[in-house]
Steps between C-alpha positions, in 0.01 A plus 500: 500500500750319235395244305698173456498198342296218663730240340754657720326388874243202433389295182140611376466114587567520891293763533195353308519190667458703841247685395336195355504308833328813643224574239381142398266467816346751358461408128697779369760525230858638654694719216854629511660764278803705470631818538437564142148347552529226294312153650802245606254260709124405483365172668139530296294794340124505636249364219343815597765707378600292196199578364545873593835519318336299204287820440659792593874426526595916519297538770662190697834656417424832609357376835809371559710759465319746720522232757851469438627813524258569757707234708800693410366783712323290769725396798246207620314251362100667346215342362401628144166428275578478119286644251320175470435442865707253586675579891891469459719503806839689410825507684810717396817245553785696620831505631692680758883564550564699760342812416421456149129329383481320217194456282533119341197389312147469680300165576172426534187382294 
């Protein structure tokens, strides 16, 4: 799999609004980042894991990047508990041209 830019097939915006419309029944947070993993869209962060971050930012950070490159490796969509317990849905965005996948950020929250 190649990685690309995200830029390059949808704004971080289009895709968080999506994902927003989806997850707000359920009173989750929808996230987008890019192929570099840095965040490009967030609707809200969870009072639950502001205060989280608050305490132990490294660990937050860490977290994320397992998740992230996990979704690098994933070709669906997997649930994943953080260190602090909180359930975080996952989804590797990519992007296919004929025979070539692209990897292009991850979304979820």
């Amino acid at each position: 799999m190649k990685v690309d830019k995200l830029d390059k097939y949808f704004t971080p915006e289009e895709v968080g609004r999506l994902l927003e419309n989806f997850v707000s029944q359920l009173g989750a947070s929808s996230m987008v980042w890019d192929e570099r993993g840095k965040l490009r869209f967030a609707d809200f962060v969870t009072p639950y894991c502001e205060t989280i971050y608050s305490k132990v930012p490294q660990r937050c950070e860490e977290d994320r990047r397992i998740r992230f490159e996990k979704a690098k490796k994933r070709k669906k969509p997997f649930l994943h508990t953080c260190f602090a317990g909180k359930l975080n849905f996952v989804i590797p965005l990519k992007f296919y041209s004929g025979k070539d996948e692209f990897f292009i950020g991850v979304a979820g929250g």
